[in-house]
Z-matrix of the N, CA and C atoms (Angstrom, degrees):
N
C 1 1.449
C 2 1.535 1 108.08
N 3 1.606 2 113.73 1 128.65
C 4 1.680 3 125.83 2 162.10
C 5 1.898 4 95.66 3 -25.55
N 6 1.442 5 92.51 4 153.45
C 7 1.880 6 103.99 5 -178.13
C 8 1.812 7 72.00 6 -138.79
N 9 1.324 8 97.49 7 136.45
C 10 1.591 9 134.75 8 -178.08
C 11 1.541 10 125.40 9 -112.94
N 12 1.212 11 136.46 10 150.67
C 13 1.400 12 104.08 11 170.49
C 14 1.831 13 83.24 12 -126.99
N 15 1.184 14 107.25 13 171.45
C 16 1.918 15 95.02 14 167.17
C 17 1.720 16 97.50 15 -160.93
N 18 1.194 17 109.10 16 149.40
C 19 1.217 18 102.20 17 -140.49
C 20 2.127 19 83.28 18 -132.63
N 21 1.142 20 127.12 19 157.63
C 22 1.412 21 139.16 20 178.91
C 23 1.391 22 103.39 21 -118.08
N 24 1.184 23 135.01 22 135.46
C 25 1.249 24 149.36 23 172.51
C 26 1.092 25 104.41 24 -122.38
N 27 1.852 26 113.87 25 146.23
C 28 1.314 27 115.89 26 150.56
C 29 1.566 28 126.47 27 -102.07
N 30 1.496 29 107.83 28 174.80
C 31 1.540 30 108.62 29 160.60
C 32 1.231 31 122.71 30 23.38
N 33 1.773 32 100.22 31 -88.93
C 34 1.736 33 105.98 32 175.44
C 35 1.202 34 120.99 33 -85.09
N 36 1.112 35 118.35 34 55.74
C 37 1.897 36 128.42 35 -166.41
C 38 0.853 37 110.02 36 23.33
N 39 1.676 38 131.18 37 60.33
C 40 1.788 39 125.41 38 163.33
C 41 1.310 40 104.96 39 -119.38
N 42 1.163 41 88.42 40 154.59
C 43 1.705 42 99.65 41 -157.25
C 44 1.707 43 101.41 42 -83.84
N 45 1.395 44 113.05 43 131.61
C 46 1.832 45 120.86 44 175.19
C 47 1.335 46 105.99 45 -102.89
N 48 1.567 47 122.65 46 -12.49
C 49 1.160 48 94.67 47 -165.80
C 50 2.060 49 103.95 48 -168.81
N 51 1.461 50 102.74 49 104.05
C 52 1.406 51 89.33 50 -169.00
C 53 1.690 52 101.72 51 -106.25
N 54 1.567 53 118.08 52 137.60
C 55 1.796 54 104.80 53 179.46
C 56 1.481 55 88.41 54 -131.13
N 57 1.653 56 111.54 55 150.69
C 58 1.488 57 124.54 56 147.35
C 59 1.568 58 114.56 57 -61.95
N 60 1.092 59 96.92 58 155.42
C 61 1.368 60 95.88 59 166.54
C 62 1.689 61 94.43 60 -167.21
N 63 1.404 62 114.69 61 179.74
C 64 1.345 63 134.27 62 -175.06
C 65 1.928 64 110.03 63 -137.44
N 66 1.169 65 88.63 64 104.19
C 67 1.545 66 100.89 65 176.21
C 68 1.747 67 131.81 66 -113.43
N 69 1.221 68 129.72 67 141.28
C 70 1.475 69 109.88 68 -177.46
C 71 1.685 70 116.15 69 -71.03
N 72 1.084 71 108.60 70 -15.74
C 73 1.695 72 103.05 71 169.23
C 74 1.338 73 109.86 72 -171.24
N 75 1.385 74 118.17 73 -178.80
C 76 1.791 75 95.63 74 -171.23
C 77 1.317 76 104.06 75 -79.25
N 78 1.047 77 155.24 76 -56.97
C 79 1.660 78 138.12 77 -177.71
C 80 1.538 79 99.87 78 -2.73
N 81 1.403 80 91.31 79 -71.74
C 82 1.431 81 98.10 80 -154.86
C 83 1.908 82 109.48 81 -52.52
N 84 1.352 83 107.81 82 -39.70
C 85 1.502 84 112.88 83 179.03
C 86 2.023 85 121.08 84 -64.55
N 87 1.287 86 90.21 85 -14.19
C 88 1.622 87 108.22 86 -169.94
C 89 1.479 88 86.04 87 -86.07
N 90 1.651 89 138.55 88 -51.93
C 91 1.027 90 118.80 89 -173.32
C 92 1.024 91 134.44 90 -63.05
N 93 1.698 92 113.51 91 -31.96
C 94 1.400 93 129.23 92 160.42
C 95 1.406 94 125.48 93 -30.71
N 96 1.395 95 97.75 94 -62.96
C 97 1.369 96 106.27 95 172.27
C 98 1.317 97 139.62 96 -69.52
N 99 1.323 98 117.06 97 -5.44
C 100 1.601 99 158.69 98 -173.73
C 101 1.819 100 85.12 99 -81.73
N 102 1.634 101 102.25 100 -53.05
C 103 1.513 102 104.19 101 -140.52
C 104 1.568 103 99.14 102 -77.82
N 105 1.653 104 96.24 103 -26.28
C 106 1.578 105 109.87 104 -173.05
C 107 1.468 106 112.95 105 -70.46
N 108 1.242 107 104.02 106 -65.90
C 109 1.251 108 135.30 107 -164.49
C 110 1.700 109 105.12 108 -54.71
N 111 1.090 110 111.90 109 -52.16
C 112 1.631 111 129.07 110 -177.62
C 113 1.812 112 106.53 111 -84.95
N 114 1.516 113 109.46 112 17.47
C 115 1.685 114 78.40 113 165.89
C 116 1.158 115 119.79 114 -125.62
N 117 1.176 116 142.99 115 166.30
C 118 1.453 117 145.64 116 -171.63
C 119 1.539 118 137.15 117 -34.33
N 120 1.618 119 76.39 118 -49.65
C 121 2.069 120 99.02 119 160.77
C 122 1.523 121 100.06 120 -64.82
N 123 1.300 122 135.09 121 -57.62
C 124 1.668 123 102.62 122 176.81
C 125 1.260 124 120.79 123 -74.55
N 126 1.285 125 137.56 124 19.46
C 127 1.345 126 138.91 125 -159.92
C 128 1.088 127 121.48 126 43.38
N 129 1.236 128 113.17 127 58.62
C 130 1.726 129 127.37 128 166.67
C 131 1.316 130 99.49 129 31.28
N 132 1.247 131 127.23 130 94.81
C 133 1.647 132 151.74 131 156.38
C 134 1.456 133 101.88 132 -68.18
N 135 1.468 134 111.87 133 141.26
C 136 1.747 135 121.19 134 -168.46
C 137 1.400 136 89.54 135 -97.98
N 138 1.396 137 146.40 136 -20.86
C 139 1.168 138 122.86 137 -134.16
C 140 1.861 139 88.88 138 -159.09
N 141 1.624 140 109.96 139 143.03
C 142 1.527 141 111.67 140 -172.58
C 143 1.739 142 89.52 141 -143.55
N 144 1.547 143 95.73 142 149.09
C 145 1.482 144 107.00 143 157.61
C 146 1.313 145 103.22 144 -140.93
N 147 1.850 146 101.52 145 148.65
C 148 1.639 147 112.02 146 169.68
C 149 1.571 148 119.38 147 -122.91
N 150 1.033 149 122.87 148 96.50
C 151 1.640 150 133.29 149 179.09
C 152 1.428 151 125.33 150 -95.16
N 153 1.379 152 103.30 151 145.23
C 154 1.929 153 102.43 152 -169.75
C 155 1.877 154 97.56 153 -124.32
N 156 0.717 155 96.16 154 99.12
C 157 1.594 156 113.03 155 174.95
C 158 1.906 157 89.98 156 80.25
N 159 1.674 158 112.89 157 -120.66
C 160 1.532 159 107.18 158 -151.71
C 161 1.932 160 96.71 159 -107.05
N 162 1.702 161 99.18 160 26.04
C 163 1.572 162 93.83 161 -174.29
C 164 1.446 163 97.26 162 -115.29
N 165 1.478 164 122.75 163 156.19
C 166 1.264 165 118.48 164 178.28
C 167 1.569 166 102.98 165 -116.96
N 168 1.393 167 102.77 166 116.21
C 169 1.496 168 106.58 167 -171.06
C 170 1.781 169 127.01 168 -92.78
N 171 1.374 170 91.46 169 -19.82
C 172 1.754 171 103.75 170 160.01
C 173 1.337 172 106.87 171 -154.25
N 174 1.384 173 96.44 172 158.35
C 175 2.035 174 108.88 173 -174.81
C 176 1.586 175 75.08 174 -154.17
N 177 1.288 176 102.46 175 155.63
C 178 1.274 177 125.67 176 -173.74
C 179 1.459 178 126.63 177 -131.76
N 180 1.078 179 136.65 178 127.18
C 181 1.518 180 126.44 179 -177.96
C 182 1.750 181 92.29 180 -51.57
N 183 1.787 182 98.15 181 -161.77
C 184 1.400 183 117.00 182 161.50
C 185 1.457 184 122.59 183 -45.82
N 186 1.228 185 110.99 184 133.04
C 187 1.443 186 127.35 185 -169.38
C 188 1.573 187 90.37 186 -95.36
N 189 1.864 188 118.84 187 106.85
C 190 1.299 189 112.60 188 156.26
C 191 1.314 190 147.56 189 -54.06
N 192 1.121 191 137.53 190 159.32
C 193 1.243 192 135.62 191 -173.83
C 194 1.581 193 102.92 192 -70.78
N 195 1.528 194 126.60 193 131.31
C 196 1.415 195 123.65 194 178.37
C 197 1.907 196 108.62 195 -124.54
């Protein structure tokens, strides 16, 4: 399985929070970080990235309220 890293940003796009993880493709790794990044326990972070080794394969505007 793809190894992911996805990373939480705040406000001023700095990063709070980077985790590995292992996903079957990026969908699946984008949600992760959706799931991470956007919940309460991290204090709802506006902003997510998902990278596979030194490329960054999605960054995301604001993470809506769900």
């Amino acid at each position: 399985m793809p190894e992911y890293r996805y990373y939480c940003l705040n406000d001023e796009g700095k990063i709070t929070r980077g985790v590995h993880i292992e996903a079957p493709n990026l969908a699946a790794a984008i949600r992760v970080a959706y799931d991470a990044c956007g919940s309460a326990s991290m204090g709802a972070h506006r902003r997510v990235e998902v990278w596979h080794a030194a490329r960054c394969l999605y960054s995301s505007g604001e993470i809506s309220s769900r």
